[in-house]
C-alpha positions in Angstrom: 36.9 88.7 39.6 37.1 91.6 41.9 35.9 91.2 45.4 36.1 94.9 45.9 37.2 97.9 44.3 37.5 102.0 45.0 39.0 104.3 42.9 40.1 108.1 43.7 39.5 109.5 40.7 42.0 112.3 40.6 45.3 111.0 41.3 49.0 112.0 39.7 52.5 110.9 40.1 53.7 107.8 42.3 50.4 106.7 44.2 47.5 104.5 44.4 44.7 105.4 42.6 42.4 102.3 43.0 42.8 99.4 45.4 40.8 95.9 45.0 40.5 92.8 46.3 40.0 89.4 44.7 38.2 86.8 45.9 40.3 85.4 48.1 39.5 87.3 51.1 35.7 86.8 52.1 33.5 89.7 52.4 32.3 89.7 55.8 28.7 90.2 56.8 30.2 91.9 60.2 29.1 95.2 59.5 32.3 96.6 61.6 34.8 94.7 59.6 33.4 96.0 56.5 33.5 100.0 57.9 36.6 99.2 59.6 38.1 97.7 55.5 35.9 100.8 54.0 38.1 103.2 56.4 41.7 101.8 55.7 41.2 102.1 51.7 39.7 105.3 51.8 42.7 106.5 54.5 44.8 104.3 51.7 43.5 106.0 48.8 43.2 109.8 50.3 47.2 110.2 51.1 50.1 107.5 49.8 53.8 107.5 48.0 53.5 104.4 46.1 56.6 103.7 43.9 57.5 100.6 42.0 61.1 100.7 41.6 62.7 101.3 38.4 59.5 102.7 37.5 58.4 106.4 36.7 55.0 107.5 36.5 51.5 106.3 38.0 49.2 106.7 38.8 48.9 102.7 40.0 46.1 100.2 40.6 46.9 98.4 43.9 45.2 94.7 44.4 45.6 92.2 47.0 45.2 88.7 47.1 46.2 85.8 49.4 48.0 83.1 47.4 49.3 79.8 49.3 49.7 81.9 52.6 50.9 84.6 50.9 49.6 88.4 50.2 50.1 89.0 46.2 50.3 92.7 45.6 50.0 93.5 41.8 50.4 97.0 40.6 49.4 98.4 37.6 48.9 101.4 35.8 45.8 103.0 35.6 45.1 101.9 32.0 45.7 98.0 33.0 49.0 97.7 32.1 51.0 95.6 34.8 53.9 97.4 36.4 55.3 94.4 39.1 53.5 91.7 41.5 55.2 91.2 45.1 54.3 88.2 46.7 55.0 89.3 50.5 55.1 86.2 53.2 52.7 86.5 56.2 55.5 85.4 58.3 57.2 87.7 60.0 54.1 90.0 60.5 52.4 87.5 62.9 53.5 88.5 66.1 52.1 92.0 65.3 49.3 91.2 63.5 48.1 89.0 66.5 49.7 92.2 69.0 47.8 94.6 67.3 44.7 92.5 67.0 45.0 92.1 71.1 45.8 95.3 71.3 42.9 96.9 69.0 40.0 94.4 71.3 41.8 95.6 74.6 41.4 99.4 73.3 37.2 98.7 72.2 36.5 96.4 75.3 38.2 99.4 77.5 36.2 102.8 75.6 33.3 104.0 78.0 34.1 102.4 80.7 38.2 103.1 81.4 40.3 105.9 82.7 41.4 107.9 80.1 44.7 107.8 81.0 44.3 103.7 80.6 42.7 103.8 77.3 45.8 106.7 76.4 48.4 103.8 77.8 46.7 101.1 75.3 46.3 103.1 72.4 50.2 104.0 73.3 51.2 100.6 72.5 49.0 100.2 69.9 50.6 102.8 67.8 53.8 101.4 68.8 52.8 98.1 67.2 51.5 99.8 64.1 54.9 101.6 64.1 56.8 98.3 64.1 54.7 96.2 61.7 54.3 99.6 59.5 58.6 99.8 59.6 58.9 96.1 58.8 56.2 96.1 55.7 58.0 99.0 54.1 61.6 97.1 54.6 59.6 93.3 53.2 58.8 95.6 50.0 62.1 98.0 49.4 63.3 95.4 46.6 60.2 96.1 44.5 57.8 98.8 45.3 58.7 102.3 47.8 56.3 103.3 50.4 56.3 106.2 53.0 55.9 105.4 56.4 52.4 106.6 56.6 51.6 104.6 53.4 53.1 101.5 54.9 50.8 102.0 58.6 48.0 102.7 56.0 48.4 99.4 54.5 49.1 97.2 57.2 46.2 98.4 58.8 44.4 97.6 55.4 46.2 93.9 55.5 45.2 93.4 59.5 41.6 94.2 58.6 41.5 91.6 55.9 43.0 88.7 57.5 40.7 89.5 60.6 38.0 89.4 58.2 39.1 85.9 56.8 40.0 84.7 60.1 36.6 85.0 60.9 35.4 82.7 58.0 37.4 80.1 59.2 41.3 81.1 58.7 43.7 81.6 61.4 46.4 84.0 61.4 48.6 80.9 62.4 47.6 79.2 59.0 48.0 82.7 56.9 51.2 83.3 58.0 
């Protein structure tokens, strides 16, 4: 059923241990969008504070699925056991998912060939937008599931990777969202 999974295999206390990804998001033949994927889990996986709330343990499983325009995040314990599912709306991340997306192209199309204090002034506002979205995820998900800041820019960049990836098989942000 599993698109994709990785597994740390030495995790303890509130965090991720695994992430995967059903079939709902295509797996892209783009050999850049599938680094760029491997990257954010691995960055996921390596450092988070994951914490259902009103739960004490972990370590968790972590997948993601798009539902009717929605991303389903299901936690569970490592043994399987289901510990909550958040169905998060697409909504009000579109105006920095479609930002950062700009922002992420205008950063590439600039590297070689721009100053560096241009490509310093885009990557500015690129972490500004990963700030914002990263601030706004871990607020949409306070009511079920804790994250750190740096777990929340860790997973949006996980989510904007994946819906790039679909977008490209024929989605549109505008239709996720």
């Amino acid at each position: 059923m599993n698109a994709a999974t990785v597994s740390n295999a030495s995790p303890s206390g509130a965090r991720l241990c695994a992430v995967s990804l059903d079939g709902s998001f295509r797996v892209q033949d783009d050999k850049h969008l599938k680094r760029e994927q491997a990257i954010a889990i691995f960055d996921l996986l390596n450092q988070n504070s994951v914490a259902p709330v009103g739960h004490d343990g972990g370590p968790y499983r972590l997948e993601l699925a798009l539902v009717d325009r929605r991303l389903v995040m299901t936690i569970s314990l490592d043994g399987g056991e289901h510990v909550v599912s958040h169905h998060l709306s697409l909504t009000p991340f579109r105006r920095h998912l479609k930002d950062y997306a700009l922002i992420c192209d205008s950063f590439n199309d600039a590297a070689g060939h721009a100053s560096p204090e241009k490509i310093e002034a885009i990557d500015m506002g690129r972490r500004g937008v990963h700030n914002e979205a990263a601030e706004l995820l871990q607020a949409r998900l306070a009511s079920k599931i804790t994250v750190d800041i740096d777990t929340a820019r860790r997973l949006f960049t996980l989510i904007h990777v994946l819906l790039i990836s679909n977008q490209q098989h024929g989605g549109h942000l505008r239709r996720l969202a």
